[in-house]
Steps between C-alpha positions, in 0.01 A plus 500: 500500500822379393831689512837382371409078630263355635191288329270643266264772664110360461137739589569358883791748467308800487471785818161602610456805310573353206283218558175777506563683198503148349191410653332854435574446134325146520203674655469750264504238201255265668243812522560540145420171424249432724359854348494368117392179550193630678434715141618177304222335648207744475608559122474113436133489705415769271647311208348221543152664571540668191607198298191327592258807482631517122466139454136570588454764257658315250220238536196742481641657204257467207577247184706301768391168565418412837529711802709569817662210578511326164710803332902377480624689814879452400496881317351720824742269699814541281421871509479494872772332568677762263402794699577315843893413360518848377455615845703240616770577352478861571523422861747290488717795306383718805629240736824484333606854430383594904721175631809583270469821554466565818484208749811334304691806465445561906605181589829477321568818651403434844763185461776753519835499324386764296311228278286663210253366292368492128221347343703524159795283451863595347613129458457386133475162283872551308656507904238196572616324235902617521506348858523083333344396805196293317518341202176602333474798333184773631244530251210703761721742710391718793701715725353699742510612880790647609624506822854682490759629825859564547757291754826724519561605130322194385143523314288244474171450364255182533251456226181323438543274210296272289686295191297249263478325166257317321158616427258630768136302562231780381359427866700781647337775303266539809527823675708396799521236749194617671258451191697177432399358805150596438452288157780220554198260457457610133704352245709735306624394131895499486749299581815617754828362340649765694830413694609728767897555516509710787292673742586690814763780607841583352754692710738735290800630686689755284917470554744786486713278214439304210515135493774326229277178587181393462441254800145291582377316728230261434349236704729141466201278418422712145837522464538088552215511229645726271848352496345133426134429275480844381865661442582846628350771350690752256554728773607286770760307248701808492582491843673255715414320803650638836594297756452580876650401843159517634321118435175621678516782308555322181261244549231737493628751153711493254718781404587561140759806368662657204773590773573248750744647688276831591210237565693371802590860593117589518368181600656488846434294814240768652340566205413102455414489903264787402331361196431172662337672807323732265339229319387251800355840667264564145443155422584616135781366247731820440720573219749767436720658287785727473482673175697842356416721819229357670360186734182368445301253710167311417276437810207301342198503662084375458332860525520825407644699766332860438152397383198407704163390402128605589441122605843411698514454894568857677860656458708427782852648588674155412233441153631898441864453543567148496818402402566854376741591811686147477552600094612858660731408713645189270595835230661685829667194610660448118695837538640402880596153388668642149578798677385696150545843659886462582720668262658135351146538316567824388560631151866594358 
C-alpha cells in the first residue's frame, strides 16, 4: 500500500492475511447464492407446473368452450410468472441485505486503515449539483454506499452515486437484474429517454478551512465543447480559466476558478502528477473540485460496486474489491500530496 509516494496501491498490494478474509467473504457470498438460486429454481419448476396444471383446469371448467389445450393459457401463466418474480425478488432482497451487510462490511474492514462501511449514503443532490462539474442538471438521484476512513486529521468518505435526467423506460420495473435477465426476450412497453450524467464513486475529503474559491476541474475536451458550439454554462461563466505550467497536464483538463490565484496554490505540480496517474490506473475520466471546505472527486465507473446478482459469475477478491483500494488510496494520497493535515490548512 502506498505511503507518502510511490504509485497507486492496486488488490496485488495486499498481504496474505488480508488476502483470506477477502476470499472467505467471497466464499461465504457464493454459498449464498449458490443457496437461493437452488430455491429460485424449484419455486419456478413449481410455478410453472402450477401454471400449466391451472391452465388445465381452466379448460375442463364447465360453460367453457373447448378443453385443455384450447383454453387461453396467458392468465395461469401471467399468474405464475407473478408468484415466481415475487419470490424472485425476495431473494434477491435476501442476497442483498446478507452481502451489504456482512460480506461488504468485512471486507472493507479487513482492508485496514480503519475503513468503515455504510449501506446508507450522507452525500446529497444540492452538493452533486454545487460541485459545476457537469453541465446537466440531475433529475433521478441516488446516493448510497458509503465507504468512509481517516488519513491524519483528514476524513474522507467515497460514495456510490447514480445521477440522471430524462424519463426512465417502464422496462426497469422488473424486480432486479436477476428477473430481468430471465424475460429480456419479452417486449416491455416504454420508451428509455433516460440520460445518465454520472455514475460511479465520489471521494469527499473534508479540510480544516474554508475555501474563498470555488475551483473545478473538468476534462479539456467538454470544456473545448463548451467554450465553442454550445457556450459555457451559467455556472462555469462565472469563473475564469486558469492557466498551468503543466502542458501534459493541461492537455488532458481544464481548470476553471472564482479565485485564480488560490487555484494555482492548490493545483500544484504533485497534485497534477497524481491525478494523471490516478486516471490512467482507473481507466476513468476524473473531475474535481475545491468548494467551501471540501474536495470532491468523481471516479465513474460501468457497475455497481456493492451489489451482486443471483445470475453473475462467482465473487472473486478482485470482482469484490476491484478498484475499491486504488479509489482508497487515491483519497489517502490527496491529503500527502496537499498535505491537508498540516496546520497551513488549519482554521484561525
Amino acid at each position: 500500500m502506498s505511503a507518502g509516494g510511490g504509485s497507486i496501491a492496486s488488490i496485488g498490494t495486499l498481504d496474505a492475511a488480508t488476502r483470506a478474509k477477502v476470499q472467505a467473504g467471497c466464499n461465504f457470498v457464493n454459498a449464498e447464492v449458490a443457496r437461493l438460486r437452488k430455491r429460485i429454481t424449484i419455486i419456478g419448476v413449481v410455478c410453472a407446473v402450477g401454471g400449466i396444471a391451472l391452465w388445465v383446469f381452466m379448460g375442463q371448467v364447465p360453460g367453457m368452450e373447448g378443453i385443455t389445450f384450447e383454453t387461453d393459457p396467458r392468465f395461469p401463466m401471467a399468474l405464475a410468472f407473478l408468484v415466481f418474480t415475487f419470490f424472485a425478488n425476495q431473494a434477491r432482497k435476501e442476497l442483498a441485505t446478507s452481502y451489504k451487510g456482512i460480506v461488504v462490511k468485512r471486507i472493507v474492514a479487513s482492508l485496514g486503515r480503519g475503513l468503515t462501511y455504510s449501506p446508507t449514503s450522507t452525500l446529497t443532490k444540492q452538493q452533486f449539483e454545487a460541485m459545476d462539474l457537469f453541465k446537466e442538471s440531475a433529475q433521478r438521484w441516488k446516493s448510497e454506499d458509503e465507504v468512509s476512513g481517516k488519513k491524519e486529521a483528514v476524513a474522507y468518505s467515497l460514495h456510490e452515486v447514480l445521477a440522471a435526467r430524462g424519463q426512465r423506460s417502464r422496462r426497469r420495473f422488473m424486480y432486479g437484474n436477476s428477473v430481468s435477465l430471465l424475460i429480456m426476450g419479452l417486449k416491455a412497453a416504454g420508451k428509455n429517454d433516460e440520460e445518465i450524467i454520472f455514475k460511479g464513486l465520489i471521494v469527499k475529503l473534508d479540510f480544516n478551512k474554508t475555501f474563498g474559491g470555488h475551483t473545478v476541474v473538468v476534462p479539456n475536451r467538454e470544456s473545448k465543447i463548451l467554450g465553442g458550439l454550445f457556450g459555457e454554462a451559467e455556472t462555469r461563466k462565472r469563473k475564469a480559466i486558469v492557466r498551468l505550467e503543466n502542458p501534459d497536464f493541461e492537455n488532458m483538463f481544464s481548470v476553471y476558478s472564482t479565485d485564480d490565484q488560490e487555484a494555482r496554490y492548490l493545483i500544484t505540480p504533485k497534485l497534477m502528477e497524481l491525478v494523471m496517474e490516478a486516471q490512467a490506473l482507473l481507466g476513468a475520466e476524473l473531475r474535481i473540485c475545491f468548494s467551501q471546505n471540501s474536495l470532491f472527486v468523481t471516479v465513474p465507473q460501468d457497475r455497481d460496486r456493492f451489489e451482486v446478482s443471483l445470475l453473475g459469475a462467482p465473487v472473486t477478491p478482485q470482482t469484490a474489491i476491484g478498484d475499491l483500494l486504488a479509489v482508497v488510496d487515491l483519497a489517502e494520497r490527496l491529503v500527502e500530496t496537499l498535505d491537508l493535515e498540516t496546520r497551513i490548512w488549519t482554521k484561525v
